[in-house]
N, C-alpha and C positions, 0 to 999 in steps of 0.2 A: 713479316711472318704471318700476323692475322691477317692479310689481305689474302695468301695464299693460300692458307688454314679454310679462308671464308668460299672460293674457288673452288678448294676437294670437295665441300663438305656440300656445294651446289652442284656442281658435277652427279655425282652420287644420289643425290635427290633427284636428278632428274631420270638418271640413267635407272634406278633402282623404287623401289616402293618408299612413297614416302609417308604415308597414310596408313591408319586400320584398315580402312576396306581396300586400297590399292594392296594392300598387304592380303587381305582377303581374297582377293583375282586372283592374284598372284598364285593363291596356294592351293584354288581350287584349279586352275589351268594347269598347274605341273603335275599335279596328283594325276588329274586325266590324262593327259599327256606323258607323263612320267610311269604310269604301267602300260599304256600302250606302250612306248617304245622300248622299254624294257621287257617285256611278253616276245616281243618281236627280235631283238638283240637275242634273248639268252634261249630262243626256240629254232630261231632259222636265220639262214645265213644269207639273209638277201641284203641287207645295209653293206656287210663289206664281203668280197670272198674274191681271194688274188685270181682267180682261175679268169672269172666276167670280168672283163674290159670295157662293158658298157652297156647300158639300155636294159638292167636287169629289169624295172619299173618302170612306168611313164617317161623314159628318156632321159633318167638323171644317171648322170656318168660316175658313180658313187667311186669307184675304184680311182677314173681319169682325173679326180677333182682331187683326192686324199694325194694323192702320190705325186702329181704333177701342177697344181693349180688350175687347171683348162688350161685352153689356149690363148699364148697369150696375146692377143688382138682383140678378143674378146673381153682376156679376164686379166685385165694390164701385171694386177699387181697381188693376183689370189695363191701366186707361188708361194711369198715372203709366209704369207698368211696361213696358210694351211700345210705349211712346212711344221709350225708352232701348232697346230691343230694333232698333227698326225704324231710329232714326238709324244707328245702330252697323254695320248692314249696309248701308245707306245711304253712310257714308261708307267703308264696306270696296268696296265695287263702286263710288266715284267717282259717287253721286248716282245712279246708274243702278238699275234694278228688272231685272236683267238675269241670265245663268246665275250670276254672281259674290256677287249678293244673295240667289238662293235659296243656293247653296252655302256664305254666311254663317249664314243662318238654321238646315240642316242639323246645321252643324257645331256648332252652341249649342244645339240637340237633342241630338244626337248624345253632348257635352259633359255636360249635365244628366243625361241616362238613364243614362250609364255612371257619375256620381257618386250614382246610386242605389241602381245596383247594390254600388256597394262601403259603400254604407250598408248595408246587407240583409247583407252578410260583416260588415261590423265587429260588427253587432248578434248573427248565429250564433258568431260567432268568441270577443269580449270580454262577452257579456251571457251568451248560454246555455252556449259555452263546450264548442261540440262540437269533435270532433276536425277537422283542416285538411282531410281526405279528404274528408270529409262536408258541409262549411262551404260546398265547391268544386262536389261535385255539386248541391247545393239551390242555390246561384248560377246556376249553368250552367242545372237547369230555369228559374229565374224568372227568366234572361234569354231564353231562347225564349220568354217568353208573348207573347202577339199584342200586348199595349198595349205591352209596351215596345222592341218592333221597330216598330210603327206611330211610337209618339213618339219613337224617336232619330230620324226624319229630320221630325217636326212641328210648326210652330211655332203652339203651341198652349196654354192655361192649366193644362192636365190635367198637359203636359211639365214644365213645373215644380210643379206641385203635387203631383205623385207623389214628385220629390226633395225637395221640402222637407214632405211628412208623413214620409216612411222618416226624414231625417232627424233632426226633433221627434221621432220615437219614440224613433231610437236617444238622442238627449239625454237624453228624458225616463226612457229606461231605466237611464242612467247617473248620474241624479240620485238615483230610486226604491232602486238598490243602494246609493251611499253612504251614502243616509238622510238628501239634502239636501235644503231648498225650491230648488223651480223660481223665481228669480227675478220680480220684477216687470217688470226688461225683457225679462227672453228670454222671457215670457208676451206683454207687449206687442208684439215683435218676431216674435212666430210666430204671436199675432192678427191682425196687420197684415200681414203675408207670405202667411198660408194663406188666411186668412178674405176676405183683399182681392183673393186669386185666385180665387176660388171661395167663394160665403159659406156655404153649407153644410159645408162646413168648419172654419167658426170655434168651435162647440163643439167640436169633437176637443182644440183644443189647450188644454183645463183639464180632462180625465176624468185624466189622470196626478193631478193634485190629489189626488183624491177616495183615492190608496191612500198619502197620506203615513204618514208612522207617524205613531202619537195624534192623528191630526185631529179625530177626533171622540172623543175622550176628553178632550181639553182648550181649554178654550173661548179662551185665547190663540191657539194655533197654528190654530183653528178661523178667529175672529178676523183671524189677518194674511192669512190664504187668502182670504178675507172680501176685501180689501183689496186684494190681489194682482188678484183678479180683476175687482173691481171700475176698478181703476187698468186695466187690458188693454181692457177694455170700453167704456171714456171716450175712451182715446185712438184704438180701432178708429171708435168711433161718429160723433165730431168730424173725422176724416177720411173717412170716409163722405158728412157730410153736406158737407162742405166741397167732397167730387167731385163734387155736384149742387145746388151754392148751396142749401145748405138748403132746399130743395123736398123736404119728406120725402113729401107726399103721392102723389110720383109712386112710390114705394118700393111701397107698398098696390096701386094700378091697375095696374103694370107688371106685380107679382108674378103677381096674379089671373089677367091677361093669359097669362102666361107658365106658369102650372099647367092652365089650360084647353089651351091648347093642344100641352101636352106629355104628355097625361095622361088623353086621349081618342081612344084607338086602338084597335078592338075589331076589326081584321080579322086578328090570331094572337093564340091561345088563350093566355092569363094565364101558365099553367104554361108551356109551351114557351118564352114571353120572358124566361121569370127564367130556366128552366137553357141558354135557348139564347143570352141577351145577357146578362144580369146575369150568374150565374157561369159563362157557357159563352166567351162570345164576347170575352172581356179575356182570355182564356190561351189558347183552343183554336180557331183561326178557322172557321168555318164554311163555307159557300159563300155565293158572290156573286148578289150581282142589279144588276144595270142599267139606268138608266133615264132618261131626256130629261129635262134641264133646259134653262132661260135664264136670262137676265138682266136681262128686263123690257124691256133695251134692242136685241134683234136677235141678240144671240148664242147660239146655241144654244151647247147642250157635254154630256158623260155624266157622269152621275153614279154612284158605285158603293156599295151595299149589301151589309148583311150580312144572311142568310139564314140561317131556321131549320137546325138540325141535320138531313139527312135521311139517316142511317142509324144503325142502334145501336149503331154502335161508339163514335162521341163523347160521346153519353148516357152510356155505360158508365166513360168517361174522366172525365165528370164524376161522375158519383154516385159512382168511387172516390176520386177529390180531397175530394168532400164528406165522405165518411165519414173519412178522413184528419183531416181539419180537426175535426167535430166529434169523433171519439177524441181526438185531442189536447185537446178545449175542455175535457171532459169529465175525461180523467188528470188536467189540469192547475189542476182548476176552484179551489183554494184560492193559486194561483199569482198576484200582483198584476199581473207585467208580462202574463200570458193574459190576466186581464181587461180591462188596458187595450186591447190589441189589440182581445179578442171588442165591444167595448163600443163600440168606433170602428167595428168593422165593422156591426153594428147598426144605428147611427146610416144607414150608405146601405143597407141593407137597408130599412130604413122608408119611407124617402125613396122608394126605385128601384120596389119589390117590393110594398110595402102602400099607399103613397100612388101608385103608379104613375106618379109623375114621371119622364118620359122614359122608361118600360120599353121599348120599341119599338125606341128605340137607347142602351138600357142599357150598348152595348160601349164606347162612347166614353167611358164616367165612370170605368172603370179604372184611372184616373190618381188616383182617391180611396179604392182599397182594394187592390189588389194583391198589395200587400206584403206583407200579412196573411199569405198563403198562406205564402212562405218563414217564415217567423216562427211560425205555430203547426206547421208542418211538424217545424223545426228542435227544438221543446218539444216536440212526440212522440216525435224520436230520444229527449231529454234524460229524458224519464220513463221509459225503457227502457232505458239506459247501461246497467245491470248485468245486463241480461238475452240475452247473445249470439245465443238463439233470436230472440228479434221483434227486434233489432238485422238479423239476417239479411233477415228475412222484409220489412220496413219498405222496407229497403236495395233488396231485389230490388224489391219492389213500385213503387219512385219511379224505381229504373233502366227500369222497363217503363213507366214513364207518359211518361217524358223521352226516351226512343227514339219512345214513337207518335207523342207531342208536338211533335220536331224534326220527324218524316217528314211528317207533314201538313203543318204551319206552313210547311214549305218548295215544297209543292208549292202550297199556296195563295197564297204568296208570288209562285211561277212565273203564276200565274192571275193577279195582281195586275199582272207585268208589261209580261204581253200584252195588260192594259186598258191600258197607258199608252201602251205600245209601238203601239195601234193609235189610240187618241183624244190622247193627250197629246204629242207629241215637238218 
C-alpha cells in the first residue's frame, strides 16, 4: 500500500507544482492567461459557436475537435478524450453550449498551458540546473510565444499535446539522469496519450530509449527495450483499431487523402512558409489575413489568417532564435537529453518542411515542438556557466528577443481583438 501511496504522491509531483516558486509560475501564468481566456469566452463567441464548422482562427477546427475528436488517421484516439472534455463543460454550463461552456473549455486551456509552462521550469530548473533568475526569464520568453497564448484559451489537440510532450520529456529526462528504464507502462501511457492525440507523435515517445546506458552494448538490456516497445505499440495499435471497428483500410485512403490535400499549396514560396509558419509563426505572430467563409448551410462568418512576415525585422528575430538553437545543438552535440530534444524536433521538421504536410499553416502544429526552444535555450546558458562574458552576452541577447517578442505579440494580439470585436461578439 506504501509502495502505491509513494507512486500517487510522485506522479502528482511531477505532473503538478511542487515547489514555492514552481507554485509561483504557476499562478502568475494562469492569472495571465486565465483573464485572457476568460475576457475572450464571456465577450465573443469565437472559442465555440455550433453555427462555424471550422477555421474560425488560424485553422483550429474548435467546433470539429469538441464534437468529434478530428480525424481519426490523424487524431487516433482524441474521440475517447474529448468526448470527457465536452461532457464536462456540458454539465458545467447545465447542458447548455452557452458563454458558461465556452468559459469551461477556456479555463482547461488555460489549465493545460500554464501546467506546461511549469514543465519547461521544472526541466531548466531540476535537469540543466540553471540558476532561478534565468529558469524565470526563459519561462517568461516561452510563455509570450504565439502558440501558447493562442492555446490557453483553445480547445484543441495541439493544447494538450504540447503539455503532455514538455511533460514526457521532462520524465524522460529524469529517468535518462538516474540511469533508469522508461517503464513499459509509462511508454504505453505516453503512446496512448500523445500518439492517440496526434499520431505523428507517437515515435517521439521511444527516442529517450535509444540513449539508455549500454543499450546497445548489451543485447539483454537491448532486448527488454526490444519488448518495452514492442508492448507500447500493441496496446497503441489494438486501440487504434478498436476506434474504427477494425476497418484498417480506411487508415491508407484517409491518410492519402489528407497529405494531398495538405501538401499541395504552391501560392507562398517554400522558404518564406517554413521561417514564416513553421519557425516563425508558433512564437512570433505575423500579420493577419481575412477571409469569407460558410458552412455549406447559409451562414456566412470570417475567417482569420496568418500571413507571411512582411518586414525584416521578424526575419531577423527568427534567424537569431535559429542560430541560438543550433549553437546550442552544436556546444551540446555529445549531450543525450540535446539529442533527444534535437531528434524530436526533427521528426516535425520532416513532416512540416520536407514532406510539406501542412506548411501553409505550419503555425498551428506548435503544439508539437515548441518547447524545444526553452530547452536547447536553457543548454546554451548551461555550456557557458563558467564563462561570465557569453553568460552576459547570451543574457542580453534573449532579454532583446523577449522585449521585441512581448511588443509585437501584444499588438497583434490588439489586431486579433478587433477581429472579434467586429465579427465575433
Amino acid at each position: 500500500m506504501s509502495f502505491i501511496k509513494t507512486k500517487i504522491i510522485n506522479f502528482f509531483k511531477l505532473i503538478f507544482p511542487s515547489t514555492y516558486t514552481e507554485l509561483a509560475v504557476f499562478l502568475f501564468f494562469i492569472i495571465c492567461y486565465g483573464i485572457l481566456g476568460s475576457y475572450i469566452a464571456l465577450r465573443y463567441r469565437i472559442i465555440f459557436d455550433s453555427r462555424i464548422p471550422w477555421d474560425a482562427y488560424f485553422s483550429f477546427d474548435n467546433k470539429s475537435i469538441l464534437m468529434t475528436g478530428g480525424s481519426f488517421e490523424r487524431h487516433p484516439l482524441s474521440y475517447y478524450f474529448f468526448n470527457w472534455v465536452r461532457e464536462l463543460a456540458l454539465f458545467i454550463s447545465g447542458g447548455k453550449m452557452d458563454a458558461n461552456f465556452r468559459l469551461t473549455l477556456a479555463w482547461l486551456s488555460n489549465i493545460i498551458i500554464t501546467l506546461n509552462i511549469v514543465q519547461v521550469f521544472k526541466y531548466l530548473k531540476n535537469i540543466i540546473c540553471l540558476p532561478l533568475w534565468l529558469s524565470i526569464l526563459i519561462v517568461l520568453f516561452f510563455g509570450a510565444f504565439s502558440t501558447n497564448i493562442i492555446l490557453s484559451f483553445t480547445p484543441e489537440n495541439f493544447t494538450y499535446t504540447l503539455f503532455l510532450l514538455s511533460l514526457y520529456n521532462y520524465y524522460a529526462a529524469i529517468k535518462l539522469r538516474t540511469e533508469e528504464k522508461t517503464p513499459a507502462t509509462a511508454l504505453s501511457l505516453a503512446g496512448i496519450t500523445i500518439g492517440g492525440l496526434t499520431i505523428t507523435n507517437f515515435v517521439k515517445v521511444f527516442i529517450p530509449l535509444l540513449f539508455e546506458k549500454g543499450l546497445f552494448k548489451d543485447w539483454k538490456k537491448f532486448g527488454n527495450a526490444v519488448v518495452r516497445v514492442m508492448i507500447a505499440v500493441i496496446c497503441f495499435v489494438l486501440f487504434y483499431l478498436n476506434r474504427i471497428d477494425f476497418k484498417y483500410q480506411n487508415i491508407f485512403s484517409k491518410t492519402n487523402q489528407q497529405y494531398e490535400k495538405f501538401s499541395n499549396v504552391e501560392s507562398m514560396p517554400t522558404w518564406d512558409m517554413i521561417l514564416s509558419f513553421f519557425f516563425g509563426g508558433n512564437i512570433l505572430f505575423p500579420g493577419f489575413i481575412i477571409s469569407d467563409k460558410h458552412n455549406m448551410k447559409g451562414f456566412n462568418f470570417k475567417g482569420l489568417y496568418m500571413d507571411l512576415y512582411s518586414s525584416v525585422f521578424p526575419y531577423f528575430f527568427i534567424a537569431t532564435l535559429l542560430i541560438l538553437i543550433i549553437w546550442s545543438y552544436s556546444k551540446n552535440f555529445k549531450n543525450k537529453w540535446v539529442q533527444v530534444i534535437a531528434i524530436s524536433f526533427f521528426v516535425d521538421i520532416v513532416i512540416h518542411c520536407v514532406m510539406r504536410f501542412g506548411l501553409h499553416t505550419s503555425y498551428i502544429y506548435g503544439g508539437h515542438f515548441v518547447f524545444v526552444y526553452p530547452f536547447l535555450l536553457g543548454w546554451l546558458f548551461y555550456a557557458y556557466r563558467c564563462s561570465p562574458k557569453m553568460m552576459s552576452l547570451l543574457t542580453l541577447t534573449l532579454a532583446l528577443l523577449f522585449i521585441y517578442l512581448l511588443i509585437n505579440n501584444i499588438f497583434r494580439m490588439a489586431e486579433f481583438f478587433w477581429f472579434m470585436e467586429t465579427y465575433y461578439q
